[in-house]
Residue, then its C-alpha position, 0 to 999 in steps of 0.5 A: x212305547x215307540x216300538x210297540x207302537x211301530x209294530x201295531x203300524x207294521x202288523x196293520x199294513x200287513x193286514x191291509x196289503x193281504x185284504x187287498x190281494x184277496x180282493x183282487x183275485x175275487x175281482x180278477x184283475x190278477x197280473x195275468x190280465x183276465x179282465x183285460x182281455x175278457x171279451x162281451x157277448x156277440x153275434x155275428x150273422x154269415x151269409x154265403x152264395x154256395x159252398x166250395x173250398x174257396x169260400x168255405x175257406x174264407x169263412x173257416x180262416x174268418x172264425x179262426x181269426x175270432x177265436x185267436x182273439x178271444x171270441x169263440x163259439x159257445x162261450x162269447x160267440x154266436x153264429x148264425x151260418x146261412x148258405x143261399x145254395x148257388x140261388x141268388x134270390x136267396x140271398x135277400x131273404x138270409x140277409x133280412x133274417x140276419x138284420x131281423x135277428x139283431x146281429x152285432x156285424x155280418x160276414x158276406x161271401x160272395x158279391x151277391x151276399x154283400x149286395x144283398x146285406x147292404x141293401x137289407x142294412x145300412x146301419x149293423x157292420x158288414x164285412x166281405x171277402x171273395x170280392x173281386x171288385x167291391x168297387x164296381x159292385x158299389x159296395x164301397x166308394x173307393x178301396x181306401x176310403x170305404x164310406x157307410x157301414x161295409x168294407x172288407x177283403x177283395x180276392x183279386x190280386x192286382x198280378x194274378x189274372x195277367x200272370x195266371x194267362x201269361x203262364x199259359x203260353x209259358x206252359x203252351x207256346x203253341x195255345x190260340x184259343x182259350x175257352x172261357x166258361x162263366x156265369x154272366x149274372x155274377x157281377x165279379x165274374x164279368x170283371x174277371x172274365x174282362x181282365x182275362x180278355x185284356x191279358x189274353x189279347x197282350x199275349x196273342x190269345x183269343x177267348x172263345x166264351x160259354x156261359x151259365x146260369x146254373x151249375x147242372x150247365x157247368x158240364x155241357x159248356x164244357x163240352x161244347x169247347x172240346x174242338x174249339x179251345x187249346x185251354x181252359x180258363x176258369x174265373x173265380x166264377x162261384x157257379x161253375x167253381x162250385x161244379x168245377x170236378x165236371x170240368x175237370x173230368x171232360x178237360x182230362x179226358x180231351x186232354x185240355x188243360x184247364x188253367x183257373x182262377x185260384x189255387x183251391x181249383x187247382x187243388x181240386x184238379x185244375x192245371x195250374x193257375x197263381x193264387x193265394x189260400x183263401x183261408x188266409x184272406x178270411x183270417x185278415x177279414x176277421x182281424x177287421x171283424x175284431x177291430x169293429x167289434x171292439x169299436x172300430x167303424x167300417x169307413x175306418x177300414x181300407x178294404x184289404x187285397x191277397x198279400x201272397x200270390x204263387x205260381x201253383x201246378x198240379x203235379x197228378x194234372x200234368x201226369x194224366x195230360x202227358x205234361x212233363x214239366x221242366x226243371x224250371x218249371x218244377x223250381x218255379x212252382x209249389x206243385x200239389x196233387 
């Protein structure tokens, strides 16, 4: 009778582990943690000043963070991309539209964009990135402790302005004038162009300054310090980045070099400049973008800088310029064409 008895009890077991089994692969929590990881529903609204490697960059590392972490376009990820086309006053109205249409948090690229979505909101999250001071732009309180609903990543490295114009006597001991072309309406512009004059006085250079307002201006100002400048220095000014190849072509064609703010512009022809990829820098503001979407509120956040910073040259520039450049030089930088 006790062995009968033992054997109902095991066979009732059995029964009772199999049910359970079956009811966890219906549910999904599987031991390979779907359910764990499944991620809700959300929006999440872009606003950009213009288009140009540098930004573009930012934004396509930003949805690539997203997706590594489970949010992707088309299944748990809506994006509404909005581009202001060089046209601040744009600006205002993409920032209201994104606010209008209920997304869950806003990627601002540019100062102007991140001024503009934090006017239009102060309650959905806003993280930026290109910023060169978010600080000064009162986007923030301070870089540690962020405050309301915005914070982000800034493009400025604490070396790469002092060390971009420091390598210009490296490269051109002879170099006096720099000219210096810029958008004075762009607040990060200022910022740039006043760290630029500051390292160019350290190192016994003077700044001969044109600016813009538009990008169609970009090649007359470039024309105008053919005579006047022994180099070029381009900030990460998004108006004359954005027409950068017009710059390019009259620095060549008078043999000047044009030393930049960022390493895309040397990609694009500029001669040399220390950078860091941007996509990089758009990748760490998705990682931010997780955290809050998952729970984590901006103010907690300290605003994050470019980890990477390198000398780099355009091997093709210094071709077309007569450069040669030494084998120090050569060791020294990472070269593209």
């Amino acid at each position: 009778m006790k062995k009968w008895l033992m054997v109902v009890m095991i066979g009732l077991l059995l029964v009772l582990t199999a049910c359970n089994s079956g009811s966890d692969e219906k549910s999904g929590s599987s031991s390979n943690g779907e359910d764990q990881t499944k991620k809700k529903a959300v929006k999440v609204g872009i606003t950009q000043l213009v288009e140009h490697p540098s930004l573009d960059g930012a934004r396509e590392g930003f949805i690539e963070a997203l997706k590594d972490a489970g949010y992707e376009e088309g299944k748990n990820l809506t994006l509404d991309y909005q581009n202001a086309q060089a046209d601040v006053n744009n600006n205002m109205t993409i920032a209201q539209k994104l606010v209008n249409d209920e997304n869950d948090l806003i990627l601002a690229i540019s100062t102007p964009s991140a001024q503009a979505a934090l006017q239009a909101t102060k309650t959905i999250p806003i993280l930026f990135t290109a910023i060169t001071d978010p600080v000064s732009a009162k986007l923030v309180k301070s870089m540690e402790e962020p405050g309301g609903n915005v914070t982000g990543t800034s493009d400025t490295h604490p070396d790469a302005i002092k060390n971009t114009i420091a390598s210009i006597k490296e490269f051109f001991p002879d170099a006096k004038k720099v000219g210096v072309i810029y958008n004075s309406g762009e607040p990060n512009s200022v910022v740039n162009v006043d760290k630029a004059k500051e390292a160019m006085k350290a190192n016994g250079l003077e700044a001969v300054e044109v600016t813009v307002s538009a990008s169609s201006e970009v090649k007359q100002a470039a024309e105008t310090l053919v005579g006047r400048a022994d180099v070029l220095y381009i900030p990460k000014d998004n108006t004359v980045v954005s027409a950068l190849e017009s710059v390019i072509t009259v620095a060549n064609a008078k043999k000047i070099p044009a030393f930049v703010g960022e390493s895309d512009s040397v990609k694009r022809g500029g001669f040399a400049s220390y950078g860091f990829e941007y996509h990089d820098l758009g990748y760490s503001t998705g990682k931010m973008a997780v955290e809050i979407l998952e729970g984590k509120k901006p103010s907690e956040i300290p605003v994050g800088v470019p980890e990477n910073l390198e000398l780099v040259v355009n091997k093709k520039t210094a071709d077309i310029l007569g450069v040669k450049l030494t084998e120090e030089q050569q060791k020294k930088a990472k070269l593209v064409e």
